[in-house]
C-alpha positions as CSV (number, residue, x, y, z in Angstrom):
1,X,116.1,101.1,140.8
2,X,117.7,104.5,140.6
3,X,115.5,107.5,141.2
4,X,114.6,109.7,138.2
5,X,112.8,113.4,137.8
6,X,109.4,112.6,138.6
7,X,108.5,116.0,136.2
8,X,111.0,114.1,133.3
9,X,108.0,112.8,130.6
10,X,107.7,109.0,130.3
11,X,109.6,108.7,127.3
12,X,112.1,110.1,129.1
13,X,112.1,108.5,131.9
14,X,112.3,105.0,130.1
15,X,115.4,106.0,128.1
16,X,117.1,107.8,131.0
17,X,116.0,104.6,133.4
18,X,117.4,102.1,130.3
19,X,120.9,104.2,130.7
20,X,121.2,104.5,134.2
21,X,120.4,101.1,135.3
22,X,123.3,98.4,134.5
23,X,122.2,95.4,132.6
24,X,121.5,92.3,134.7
25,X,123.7,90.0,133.6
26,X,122.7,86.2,132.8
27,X,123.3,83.6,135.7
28,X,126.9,82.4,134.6
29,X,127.0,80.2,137.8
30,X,125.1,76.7,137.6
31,X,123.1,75.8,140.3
32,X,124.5,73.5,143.0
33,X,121.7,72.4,145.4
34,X,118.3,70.5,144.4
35,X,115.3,69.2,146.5
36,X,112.4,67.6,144.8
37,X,108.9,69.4,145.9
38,X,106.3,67.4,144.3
39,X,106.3,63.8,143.4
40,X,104.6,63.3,139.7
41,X,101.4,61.7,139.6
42,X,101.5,58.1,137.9
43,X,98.9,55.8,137.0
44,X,99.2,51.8,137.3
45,X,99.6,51.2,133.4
46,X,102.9,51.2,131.5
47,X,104.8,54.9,131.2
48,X,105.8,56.1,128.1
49,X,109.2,57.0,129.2
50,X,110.2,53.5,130.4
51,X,113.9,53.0,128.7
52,X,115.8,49.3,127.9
53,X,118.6,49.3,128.7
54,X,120.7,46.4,128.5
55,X,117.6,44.2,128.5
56,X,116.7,45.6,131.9
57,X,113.5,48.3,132.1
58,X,114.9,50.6,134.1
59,X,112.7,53.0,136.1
60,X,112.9,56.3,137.1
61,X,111.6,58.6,140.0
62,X,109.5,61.1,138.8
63,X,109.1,64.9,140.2
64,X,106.9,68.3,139.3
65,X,108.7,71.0,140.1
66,X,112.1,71.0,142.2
67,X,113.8,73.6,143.9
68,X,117.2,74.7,142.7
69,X,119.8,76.8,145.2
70,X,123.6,78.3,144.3
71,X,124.3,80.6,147.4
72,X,121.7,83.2,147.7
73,X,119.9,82.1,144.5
74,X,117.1,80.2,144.5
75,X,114.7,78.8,141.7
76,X,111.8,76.9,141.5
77,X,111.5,74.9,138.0
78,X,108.2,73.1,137.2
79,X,106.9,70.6,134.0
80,X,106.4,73.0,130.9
81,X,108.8,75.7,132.5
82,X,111.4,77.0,129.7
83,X,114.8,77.2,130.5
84,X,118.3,77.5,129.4
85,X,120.8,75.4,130.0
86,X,124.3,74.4,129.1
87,X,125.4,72.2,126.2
88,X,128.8,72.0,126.2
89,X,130.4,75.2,124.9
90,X,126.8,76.1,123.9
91,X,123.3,77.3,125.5
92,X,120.4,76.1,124.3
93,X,116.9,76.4,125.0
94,X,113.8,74.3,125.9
95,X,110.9,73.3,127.5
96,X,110.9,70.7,130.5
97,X,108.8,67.9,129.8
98,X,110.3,66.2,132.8
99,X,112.3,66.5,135.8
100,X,113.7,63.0,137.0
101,X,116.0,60.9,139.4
102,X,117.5,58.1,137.6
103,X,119.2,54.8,139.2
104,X,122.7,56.4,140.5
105,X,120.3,59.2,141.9
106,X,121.3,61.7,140.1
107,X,118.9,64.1,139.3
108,X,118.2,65.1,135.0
109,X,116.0,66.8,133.0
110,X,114.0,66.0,129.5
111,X,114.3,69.0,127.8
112,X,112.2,69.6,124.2
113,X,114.5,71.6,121.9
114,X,113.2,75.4,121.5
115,X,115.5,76.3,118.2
116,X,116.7,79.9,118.1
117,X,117.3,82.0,114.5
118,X,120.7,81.0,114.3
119,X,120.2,77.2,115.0
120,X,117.7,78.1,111.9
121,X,120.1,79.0,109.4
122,X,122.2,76.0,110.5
123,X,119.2,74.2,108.9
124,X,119.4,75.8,106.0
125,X,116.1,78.0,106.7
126,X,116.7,81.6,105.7
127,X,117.6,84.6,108.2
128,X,114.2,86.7,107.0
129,X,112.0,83.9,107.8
130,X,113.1,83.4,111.3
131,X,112.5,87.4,113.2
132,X,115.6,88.0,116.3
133,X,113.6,86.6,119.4
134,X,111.7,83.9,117.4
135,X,112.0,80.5,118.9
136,X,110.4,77.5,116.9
137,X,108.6,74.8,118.6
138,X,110.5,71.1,118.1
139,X,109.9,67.4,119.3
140,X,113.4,67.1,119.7
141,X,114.3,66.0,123.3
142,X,117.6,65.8,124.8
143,X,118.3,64.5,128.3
144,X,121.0,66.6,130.5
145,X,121.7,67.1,134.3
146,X,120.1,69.3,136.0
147,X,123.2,70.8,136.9
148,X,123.7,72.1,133.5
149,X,120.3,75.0,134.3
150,X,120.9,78.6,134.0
151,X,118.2,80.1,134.5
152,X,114.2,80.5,133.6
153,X,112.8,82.3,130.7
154,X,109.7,83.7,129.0
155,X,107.7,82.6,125.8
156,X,105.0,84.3,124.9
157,X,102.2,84.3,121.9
158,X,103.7,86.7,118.8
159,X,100.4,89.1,120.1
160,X,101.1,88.9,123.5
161,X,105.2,89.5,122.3
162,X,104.0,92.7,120.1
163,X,101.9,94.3,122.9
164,X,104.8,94.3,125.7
165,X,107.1,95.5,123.5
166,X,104.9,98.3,122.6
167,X,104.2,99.2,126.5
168,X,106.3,101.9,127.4
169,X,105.5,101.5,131.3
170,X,108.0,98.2,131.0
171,X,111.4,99.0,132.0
172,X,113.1,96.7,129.6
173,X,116.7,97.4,131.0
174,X,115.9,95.9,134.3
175,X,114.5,92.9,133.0
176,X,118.1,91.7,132.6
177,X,116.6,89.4,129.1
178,X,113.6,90.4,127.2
179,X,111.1,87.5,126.5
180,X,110.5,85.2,123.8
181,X,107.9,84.4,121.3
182,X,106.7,81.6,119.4
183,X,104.7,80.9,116.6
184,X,105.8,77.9,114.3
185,X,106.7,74.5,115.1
186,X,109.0,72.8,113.1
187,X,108.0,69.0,111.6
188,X,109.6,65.7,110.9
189,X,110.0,66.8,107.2
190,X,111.8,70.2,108.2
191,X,109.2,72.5,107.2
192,X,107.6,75.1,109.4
193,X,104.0,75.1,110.3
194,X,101.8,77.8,112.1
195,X,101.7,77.2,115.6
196,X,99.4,78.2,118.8
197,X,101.7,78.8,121.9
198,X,99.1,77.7,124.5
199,X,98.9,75.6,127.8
200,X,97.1,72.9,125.8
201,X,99.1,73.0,122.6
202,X,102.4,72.6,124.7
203,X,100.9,70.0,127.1
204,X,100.1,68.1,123.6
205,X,103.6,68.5,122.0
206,X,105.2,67.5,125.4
207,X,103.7,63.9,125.4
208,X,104.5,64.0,121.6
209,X,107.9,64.7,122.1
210,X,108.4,62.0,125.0
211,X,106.5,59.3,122.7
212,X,109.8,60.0,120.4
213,X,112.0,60.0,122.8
214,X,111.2,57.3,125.0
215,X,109.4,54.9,123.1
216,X,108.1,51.9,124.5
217,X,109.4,48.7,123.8
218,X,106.8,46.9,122.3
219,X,106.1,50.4,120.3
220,X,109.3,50.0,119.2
221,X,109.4,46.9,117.1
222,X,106.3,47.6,115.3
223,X,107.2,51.0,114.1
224,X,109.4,51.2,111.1
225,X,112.5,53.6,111.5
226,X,111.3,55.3,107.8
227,X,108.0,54.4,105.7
228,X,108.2,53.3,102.2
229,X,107.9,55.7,99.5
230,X,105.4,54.6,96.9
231,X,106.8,56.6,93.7
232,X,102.8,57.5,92.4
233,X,102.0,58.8,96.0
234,X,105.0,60.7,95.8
235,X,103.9,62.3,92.9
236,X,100.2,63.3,94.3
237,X,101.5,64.7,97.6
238,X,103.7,67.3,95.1
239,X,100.9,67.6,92.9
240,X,98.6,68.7,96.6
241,X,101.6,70.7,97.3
242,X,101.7,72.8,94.7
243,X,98.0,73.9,94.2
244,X,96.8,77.1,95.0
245,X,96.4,77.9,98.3
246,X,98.2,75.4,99.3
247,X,100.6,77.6,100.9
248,X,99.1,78.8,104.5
249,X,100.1,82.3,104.7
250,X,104.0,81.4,104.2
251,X,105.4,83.3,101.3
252,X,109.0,83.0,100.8
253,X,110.6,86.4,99.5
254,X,108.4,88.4,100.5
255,X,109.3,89.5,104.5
256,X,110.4,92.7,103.9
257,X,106.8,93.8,102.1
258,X,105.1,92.3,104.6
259,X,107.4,93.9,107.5
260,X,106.7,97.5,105.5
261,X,102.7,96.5,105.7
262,X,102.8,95.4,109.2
263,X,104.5,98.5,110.5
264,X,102.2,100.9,108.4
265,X,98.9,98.5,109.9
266,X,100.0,98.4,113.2
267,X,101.0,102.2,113.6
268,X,97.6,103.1,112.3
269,X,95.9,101.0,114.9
270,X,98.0,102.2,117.8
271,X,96.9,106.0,116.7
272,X,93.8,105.2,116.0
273,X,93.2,105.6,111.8
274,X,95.9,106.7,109.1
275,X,95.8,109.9,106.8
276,X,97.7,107.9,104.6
277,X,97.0,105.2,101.8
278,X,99.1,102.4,101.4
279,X,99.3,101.2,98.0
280,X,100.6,98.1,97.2
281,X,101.7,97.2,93.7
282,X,103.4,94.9,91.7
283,X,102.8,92.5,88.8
284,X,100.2,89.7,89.0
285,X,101.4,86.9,90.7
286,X,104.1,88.2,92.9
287,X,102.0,88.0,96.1
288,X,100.9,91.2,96.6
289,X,96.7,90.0,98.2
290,X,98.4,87.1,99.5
291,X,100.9,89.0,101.8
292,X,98.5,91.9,102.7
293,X,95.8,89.4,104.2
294,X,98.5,87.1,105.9
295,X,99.5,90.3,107.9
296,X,96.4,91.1,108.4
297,X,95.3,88.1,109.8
298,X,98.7,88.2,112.3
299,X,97.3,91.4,113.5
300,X,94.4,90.6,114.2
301,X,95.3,87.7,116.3
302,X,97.3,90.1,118.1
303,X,94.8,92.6,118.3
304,X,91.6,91.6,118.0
305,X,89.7,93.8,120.2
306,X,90.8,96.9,118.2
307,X,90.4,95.7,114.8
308,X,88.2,95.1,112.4
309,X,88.7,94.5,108.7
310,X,87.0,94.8,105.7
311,X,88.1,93.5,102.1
312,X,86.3,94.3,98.9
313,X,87.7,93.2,95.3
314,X,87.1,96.1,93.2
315,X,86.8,93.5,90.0
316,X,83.4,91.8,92.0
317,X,81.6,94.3,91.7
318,X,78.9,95.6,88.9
319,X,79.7,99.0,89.0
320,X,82.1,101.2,91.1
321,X,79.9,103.3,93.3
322,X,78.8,99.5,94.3
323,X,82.1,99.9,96.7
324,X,79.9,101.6,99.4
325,X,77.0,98.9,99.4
326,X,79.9,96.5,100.0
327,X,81.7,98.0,102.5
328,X,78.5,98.6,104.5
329,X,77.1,95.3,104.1
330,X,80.5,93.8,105.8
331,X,80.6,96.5,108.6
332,X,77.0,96.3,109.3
333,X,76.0,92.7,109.3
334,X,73.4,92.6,111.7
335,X,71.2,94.4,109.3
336,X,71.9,93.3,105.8
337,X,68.9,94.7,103.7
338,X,69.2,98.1,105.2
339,X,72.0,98.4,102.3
340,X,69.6,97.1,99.0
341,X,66.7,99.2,100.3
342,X,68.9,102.5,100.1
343,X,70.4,104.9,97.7
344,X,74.1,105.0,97.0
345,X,73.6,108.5,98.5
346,X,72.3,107.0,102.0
347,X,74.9,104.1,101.9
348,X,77.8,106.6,101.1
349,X,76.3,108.3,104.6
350,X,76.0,105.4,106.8
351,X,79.5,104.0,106.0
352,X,81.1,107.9,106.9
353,X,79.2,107.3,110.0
354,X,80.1,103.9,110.8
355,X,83.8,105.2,110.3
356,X,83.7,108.5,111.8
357,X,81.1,108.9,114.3
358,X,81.4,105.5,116.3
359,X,84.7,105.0,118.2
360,X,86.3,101.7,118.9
361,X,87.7,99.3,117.0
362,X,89.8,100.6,114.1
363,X,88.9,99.6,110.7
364,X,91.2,98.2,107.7
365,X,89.5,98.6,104.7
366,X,91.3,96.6,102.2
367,X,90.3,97.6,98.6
368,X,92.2,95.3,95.8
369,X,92.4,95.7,92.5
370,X,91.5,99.1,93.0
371,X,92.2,100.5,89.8
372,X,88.8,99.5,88.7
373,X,86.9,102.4,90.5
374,X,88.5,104.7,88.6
375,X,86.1,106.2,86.3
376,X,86.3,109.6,84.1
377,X,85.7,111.7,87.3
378,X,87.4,109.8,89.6
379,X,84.3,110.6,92.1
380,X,84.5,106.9,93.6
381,X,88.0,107.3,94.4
382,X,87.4,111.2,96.0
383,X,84.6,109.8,98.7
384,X,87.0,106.7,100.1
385,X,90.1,109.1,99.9
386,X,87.2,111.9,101.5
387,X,87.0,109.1,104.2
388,X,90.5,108.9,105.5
389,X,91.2,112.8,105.4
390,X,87.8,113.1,108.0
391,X,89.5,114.1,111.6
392,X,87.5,111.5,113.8
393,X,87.7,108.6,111.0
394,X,89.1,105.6,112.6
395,X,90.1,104.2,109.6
396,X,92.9,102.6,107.2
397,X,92.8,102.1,103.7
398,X,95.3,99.5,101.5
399,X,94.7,99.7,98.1
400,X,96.1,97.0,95.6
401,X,96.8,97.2,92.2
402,X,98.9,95.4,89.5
403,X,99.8,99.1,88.1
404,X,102.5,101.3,89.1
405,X,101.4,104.6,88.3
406,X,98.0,104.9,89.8
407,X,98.8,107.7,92.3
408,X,100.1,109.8,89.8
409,X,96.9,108.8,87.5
410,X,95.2,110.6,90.2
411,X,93.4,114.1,89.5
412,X,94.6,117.2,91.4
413,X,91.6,117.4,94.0
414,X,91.5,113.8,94.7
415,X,95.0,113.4,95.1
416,X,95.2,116.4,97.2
417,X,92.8,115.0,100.2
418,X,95.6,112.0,100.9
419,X,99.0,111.3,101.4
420,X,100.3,107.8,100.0
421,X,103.0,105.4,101.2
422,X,104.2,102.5,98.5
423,X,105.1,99.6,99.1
424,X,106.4,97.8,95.9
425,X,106.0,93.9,94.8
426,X,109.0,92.9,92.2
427,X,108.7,89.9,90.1
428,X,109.8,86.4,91.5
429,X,113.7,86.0,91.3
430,X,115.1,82.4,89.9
431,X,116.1,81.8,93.6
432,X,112.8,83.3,95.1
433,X,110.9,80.5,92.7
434,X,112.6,77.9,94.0
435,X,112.3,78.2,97.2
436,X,108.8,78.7,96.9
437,X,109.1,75.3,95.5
438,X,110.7,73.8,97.8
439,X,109.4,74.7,100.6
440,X,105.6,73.8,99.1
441,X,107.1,70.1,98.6
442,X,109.3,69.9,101.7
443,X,106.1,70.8,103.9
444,X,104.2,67.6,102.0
445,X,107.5,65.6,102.2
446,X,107.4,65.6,98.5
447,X,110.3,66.7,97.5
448,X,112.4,63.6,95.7
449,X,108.9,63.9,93.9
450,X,111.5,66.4,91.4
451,X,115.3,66.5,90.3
452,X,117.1,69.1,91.4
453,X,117.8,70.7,88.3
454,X,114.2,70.5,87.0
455,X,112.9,72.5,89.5
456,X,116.0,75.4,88.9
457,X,115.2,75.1,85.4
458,X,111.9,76.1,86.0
459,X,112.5,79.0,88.6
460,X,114.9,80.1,85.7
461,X,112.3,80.0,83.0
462,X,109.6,81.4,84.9
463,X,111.6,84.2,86.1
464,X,112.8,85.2,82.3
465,X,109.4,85.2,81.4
466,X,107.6,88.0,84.3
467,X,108.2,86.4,87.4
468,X,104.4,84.8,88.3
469,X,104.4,82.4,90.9
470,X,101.4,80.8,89.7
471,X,103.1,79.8,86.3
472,X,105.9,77.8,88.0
473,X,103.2,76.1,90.2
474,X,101.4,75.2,87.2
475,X,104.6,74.2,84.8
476,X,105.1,72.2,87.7
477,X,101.6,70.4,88.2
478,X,102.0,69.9,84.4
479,X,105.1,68.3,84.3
480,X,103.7,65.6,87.3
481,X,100.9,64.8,85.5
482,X,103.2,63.8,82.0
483,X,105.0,61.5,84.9
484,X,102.1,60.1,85.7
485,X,100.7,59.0,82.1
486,X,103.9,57.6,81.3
487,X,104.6,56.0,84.8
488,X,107.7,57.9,85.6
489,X,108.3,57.9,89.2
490,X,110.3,61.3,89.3
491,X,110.2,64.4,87.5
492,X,113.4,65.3,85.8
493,X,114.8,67.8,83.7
494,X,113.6,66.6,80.2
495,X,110.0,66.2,81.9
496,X,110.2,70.1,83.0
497,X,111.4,71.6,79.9
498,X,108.7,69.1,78.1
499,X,105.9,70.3,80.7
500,X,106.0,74.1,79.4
501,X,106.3,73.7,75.6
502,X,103.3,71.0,76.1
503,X,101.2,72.9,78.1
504,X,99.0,74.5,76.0
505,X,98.9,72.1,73.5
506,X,98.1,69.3,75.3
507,X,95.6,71.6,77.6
508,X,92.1,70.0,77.0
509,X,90.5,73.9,77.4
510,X,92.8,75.4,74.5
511,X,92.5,72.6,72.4
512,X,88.4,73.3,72.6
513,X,89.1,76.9,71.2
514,X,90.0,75.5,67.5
515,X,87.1,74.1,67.4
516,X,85.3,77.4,68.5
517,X,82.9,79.4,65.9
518,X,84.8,82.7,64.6
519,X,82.6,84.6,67.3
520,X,83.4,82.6,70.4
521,X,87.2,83.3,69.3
522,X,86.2,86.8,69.1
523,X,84.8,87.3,72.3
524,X,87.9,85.6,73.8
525,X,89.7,88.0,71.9
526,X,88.2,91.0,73.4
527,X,88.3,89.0,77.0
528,X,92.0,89.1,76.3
529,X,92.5,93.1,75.3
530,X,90.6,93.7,78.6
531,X,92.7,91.5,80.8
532,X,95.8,93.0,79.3
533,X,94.2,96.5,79.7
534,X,93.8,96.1,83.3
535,X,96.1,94.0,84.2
536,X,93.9,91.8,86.0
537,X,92.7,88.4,86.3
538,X,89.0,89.1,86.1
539,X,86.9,91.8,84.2
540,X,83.4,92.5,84.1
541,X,81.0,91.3,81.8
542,X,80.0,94.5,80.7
543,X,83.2,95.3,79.8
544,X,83.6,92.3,77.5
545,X,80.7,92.8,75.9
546,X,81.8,96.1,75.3
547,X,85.0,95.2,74.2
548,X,83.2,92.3,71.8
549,X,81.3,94.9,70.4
550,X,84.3,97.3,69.0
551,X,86.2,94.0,68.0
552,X,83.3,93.1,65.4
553,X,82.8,96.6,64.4
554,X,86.8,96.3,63.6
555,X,86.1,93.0,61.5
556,X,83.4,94.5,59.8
557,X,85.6,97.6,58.8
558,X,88.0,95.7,57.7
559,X,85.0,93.7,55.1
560,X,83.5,96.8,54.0
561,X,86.7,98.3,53.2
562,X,87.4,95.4,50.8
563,X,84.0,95.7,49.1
564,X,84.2,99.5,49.3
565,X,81.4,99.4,52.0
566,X,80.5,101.3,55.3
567,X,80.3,99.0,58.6
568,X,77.0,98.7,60.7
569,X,76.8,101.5,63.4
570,X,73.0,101.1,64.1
571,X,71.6,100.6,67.7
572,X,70.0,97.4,66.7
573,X,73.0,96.2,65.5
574,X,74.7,96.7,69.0
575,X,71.9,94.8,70.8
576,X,72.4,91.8,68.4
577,X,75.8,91.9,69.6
578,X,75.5,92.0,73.0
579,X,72.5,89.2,73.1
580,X,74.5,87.1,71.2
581,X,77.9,87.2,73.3
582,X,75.6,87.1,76.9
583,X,72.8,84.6,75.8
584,X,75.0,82.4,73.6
585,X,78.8,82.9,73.7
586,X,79.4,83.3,77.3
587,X,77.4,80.2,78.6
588,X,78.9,78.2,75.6
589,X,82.6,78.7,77.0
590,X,81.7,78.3,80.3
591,X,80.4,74.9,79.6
592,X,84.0,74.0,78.1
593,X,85.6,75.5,81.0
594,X,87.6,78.5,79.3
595,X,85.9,80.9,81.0
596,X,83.8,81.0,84.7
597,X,81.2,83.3,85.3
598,X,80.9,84.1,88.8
599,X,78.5,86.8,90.3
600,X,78.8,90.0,92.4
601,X,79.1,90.1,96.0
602,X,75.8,89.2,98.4
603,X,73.3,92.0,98.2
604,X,74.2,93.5,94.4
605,X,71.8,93.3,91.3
606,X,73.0,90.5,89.3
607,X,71.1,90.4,86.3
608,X,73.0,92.3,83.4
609,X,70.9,94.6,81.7
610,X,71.2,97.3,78.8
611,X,70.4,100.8,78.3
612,X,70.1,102.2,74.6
613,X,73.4,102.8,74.2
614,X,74.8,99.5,75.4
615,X,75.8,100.6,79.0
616,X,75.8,97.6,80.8
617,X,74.2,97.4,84.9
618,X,75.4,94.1,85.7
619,X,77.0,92.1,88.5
620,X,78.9,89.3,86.6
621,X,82.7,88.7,86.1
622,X,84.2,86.7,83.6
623,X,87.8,84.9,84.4
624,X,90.0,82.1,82.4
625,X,89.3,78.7,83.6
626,X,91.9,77.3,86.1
627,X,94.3,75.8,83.5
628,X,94.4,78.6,81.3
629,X,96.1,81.9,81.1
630,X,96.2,84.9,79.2
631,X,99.4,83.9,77.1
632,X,97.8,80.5,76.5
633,X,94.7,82.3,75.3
634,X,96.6,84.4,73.4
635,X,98.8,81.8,71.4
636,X,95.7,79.3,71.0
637,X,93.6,82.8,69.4
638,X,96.8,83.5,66.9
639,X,96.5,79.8,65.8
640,X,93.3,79.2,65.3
641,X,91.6,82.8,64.1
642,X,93.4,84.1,61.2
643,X,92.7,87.6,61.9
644,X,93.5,87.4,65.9
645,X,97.6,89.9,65.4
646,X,95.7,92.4,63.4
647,X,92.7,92.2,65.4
648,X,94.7,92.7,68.2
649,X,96.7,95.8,67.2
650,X,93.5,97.2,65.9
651,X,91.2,97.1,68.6
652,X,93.7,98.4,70.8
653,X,94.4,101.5,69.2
């Protein structure tokens, strides 16, 4: 290596090193000379690898590692080494799953096909979802000489790939290639799958591989070259494809947001906390949580030493200085009922001490819907912000919310103790929902389970109509399970555009609400105006009731002003109310399945009680059933209550 400055700092001395030292250039000669150095062990039963040819087993010798020599070059390849080699014009790479002497003693090697980002888009994957030194992990084998090597190369885990990149002692000029990394493996069915790159993993997928390649004979006659397709099955693999959750981190359409998340995460744990917010945003549905957590997750897998994570749903929880109870309970789990025995004043002090005063790891505190802690005085929001503005905090905040303009919502002295980075979630394209699609059915090998055109007529719909991801899902489920009850072994285009005019009417939860009293309708009603409020997907029970409360008192306007009357205001009045939708309403549409009550986190109060005035201390959330959204809601309220548009307009204003 050349000499450089000892005094030049080691920045410096990397880029000056990188310049100064020439490139070494791949191996372009093939190796000439090759001596076996370790006989493979066999056993006495039948190998795997045994081939037919011309109704003649033939057998082969069998070696661990060999030594291969081209002039003063010399390398030693073993079983589950990776290497390139030549393929005609083209270089490929894989991993050896044997090296072996066949009858005219010439000696070969079983390669497993390690496909590159460009072999990738050959396969119609798209460039984003494949990163520049990605390889995927295959069960393809291929046989070639082993006069055809090149040369030896490095795969490593994606953590183990993002820490020596990020060491700046590595002089990555001399290293003539830079390594690889690996973290999916690609299936029969063409889909990618999350992958572990370990000894055992590989050792697995090696004998896999060879159980393909070299089947034997007996093996051979009993396994059919493609199963049958049973048309119903078919139909349940999409209809498991397509739940949700179903999709295991992958989220087509949305690597650049989670690139900009990953690079704000990982800088903030390399420096130890982050002044900065990142606030995520975006319409519901567009994968905002989804993407946040999956890079999370990737990070900590690559750093999980130094991190630690907390994530709180702002909507869970009965009131919003409950945020500090939560946090602490997460980050201090071997003492649990330190956090209900305290004030909100002690818990705010011991989570700005476990933040501040103790060192290691970094924490990500992941706060979604976020928008519900903001009260009149924005004091909730002040104290976290107060928490990532302290000097020794090792701490970094990502807030979510479905609105835009939150930071600017933000008063003066709140805003002022952070800075804030954006990252930005756009509804779902037509080609962004189809893939989604596809991908969800090609990884369940369900995808002749739908027409072509049904599914692009759904992206297209879907993306007219907002974008959500979970509506094409469930247009989707709904048009597999009109197949079903008429025995239709595909879903076509008729079914589709069928499944989305039908879906509500034939939804066994909005059919229920005709049948609802006027007050049931009501309280959906004001469910519905606080939804829409916040943008959300869950609201408090408080809220609702709250909500429930001015809806009525807008009905009862609207009587007395036809009889010349004045509506009730009394205190006594607003407890009947409230009773009546929490005793009776509520539990009566959760038994029907529009609604689900669930309760706060661990550790909160949740028994919903009352003050005088109707201030609610609960820890309930309400959300629509599973087969119901807001729009549905909506349309089966303006059917069925006469009153619903003009309740509507009114009790917003």
């Amino acid at each position: 290596f050349p000499q450089v400055d000892p005094v030049t700092p080691p920045r410096k001395k990397r880029r000056l090193t990188a310049q100064e030292t020439p490139p070494v250039t791949r191996a372009q000669r093939r190796f000439t000379h090759f001596t076996p150095l370790k006989p493979e062990e066999t056993s006495q039963r039948p190998q795997a690898f045994l081939a037919k040819v011309k109704g003649n087993i033939r057998r082969s010798k069998r070696f661990q590692s060999i030594r291969c020599q081209e002039g003063q070059r010399e390398l030693i390849i073993e079983v589950g080494d990776v290497v390139q080699a030549e393929l005609g014009k083209h270089r490929i790479l894989g991993e050896i799953c044997q090296l072996i002497q066949d009858e005219q003693k010439e000696l070969k090697m079983v390669l497993r096909h390690l496909l590159g980002r460009s072999e990738m888009e050959l396969r119609n994957f798209s460039r984003e979802a494949i990163q520049e030194r990605e390889l995927v992990d295959s069960k393809e084998c291929l046989e070639l000489p082993l006069s055809t090597l090149l040369e030896k190369v490095i795969v490593l885990t994606e953590e183990e790939f993002l820490e020596f990149m990020e060491d700046e002692t590595i002089d990555l000029a001399s290293l003539g290639t830079r390594p690889f990394f690996c973290r999916h493996q690609l299936e029969s069915s063409d889909s990618l799958w999350s992958a572990e790159w370990n000894d055992e993993n590989r050792r697995k997928r090696r004998q896999e591989a060879l159980r393909l390649f070299r089947p034997d004979e007996n093996v051979v006659s009993k396994v059919p070259l493609a199963p049958s397709t049973n048309p119903k099955e078919l139909l349940m693999r999409a209809a498991t494809a397509l739940k949700a959750g179903a999709a295991n981190g992958d989220l087509p359409g949305r690597e650049t947001e989670q690139e900009r998340v990953m690079d704000f995460l990982r800088t903030s744990v390399k420096d130890g906390g982050r002044k900065e917010v990142l606030y995520v945003s975006g319409v519901p549905g567009t994968g905002k949580t989804a993407s946040v957590l999956e890079v999370l997750r990737r990070l900590q897998a690559a750093r999980k030493p130094q991190v630690q994570s907390v994530y709180v749903n702002a909507m869970s929880l009965a009131t919003p200085s409950a945020v500090f109870g939560e946090i602490w309970r997460q980050v201090s789990s071997d003492k649990p009922s330190k956090s209900r025995e305290s004030t909100e004043a002690e818990v705010r002090d011991l989570v700005r001490k476990a933040f501040t005063l103790n060192k290691p790891p970094v924490t990500i505190l992941l706060i979604d819907e976020v928008d519900a802690l903001l009260t009149k005085a924005q004091s909730v929001l002040y104290q976290i912000f107060d928490l990532v503005s302290h000097p020794s905090a090792r701490l970094a905040v990502v807030a979510i919310a479905n609105t835009m303009d939150l930071p600017e919502r933000l008063l003066p002295r709140v805003a002022s103790r952070i800075g804030v980075r954006r990252v930005s979630f756009n509804a779902y394209s037509r080609d962004q929902l189809k893939e989604i699609l596809v991908k969800r059915l090609r990884a369940q090998q369900a995808l002749d389970a739908f027409q072509d055109k049904a599914l692009t007529i759904c992206a297209a719909r879907v993306a007219a109509d907002g974008g959500d991801a979970r509506k094409a899902l469930q247009v989707c489920r709904r048009a597999i399970e009109a197949c079903l009850s008429k025995g239709l072994g595909q879903v076509n285009f008729e079914e589709m555009t069928g499944a989305q005019a039908d879906l509500l009417q034939l939804n066994p939860a909005a059919m229920a609400i005709t049948g609802l009293p006027p007050k049931a309708q009501q309280l959906l009603l004001a469910m519905v105006l606080e939804l829409r409020k916040q943008s959300a997907h869950v609201v408090a029970v408080h809220k609702v009731l709250k909500r429930f409360q001015a809806v009525l008192r807008v009905k009862e306007r609207m009587k007395a002003t036809e009889v010349d009357g004045e509506p009730p205001r009394d205190d006594a009045w607003n407890m009947r109310c409230w009773d009546e939708g929490r005793h009776d309403l509520i539990p009566r549409l959760q038994a029907v399945g529009i609604i689900t009550l669930n309760k706060c986190a661990e550790g909160e109060d949740t028994k919903d009680t009352t003050s005088s005035n109707g201030t609610a201390h609960g820890g309930s959330v309400l959300e629509l059933g599973q087969s119901l959204d807001v729009e549905d809601l909506v349309q089966a309220l303006s059917e069925s209550l006469d009153e619903a548009a003009q309740l509507l307009d009114a009790a917003a204003s």
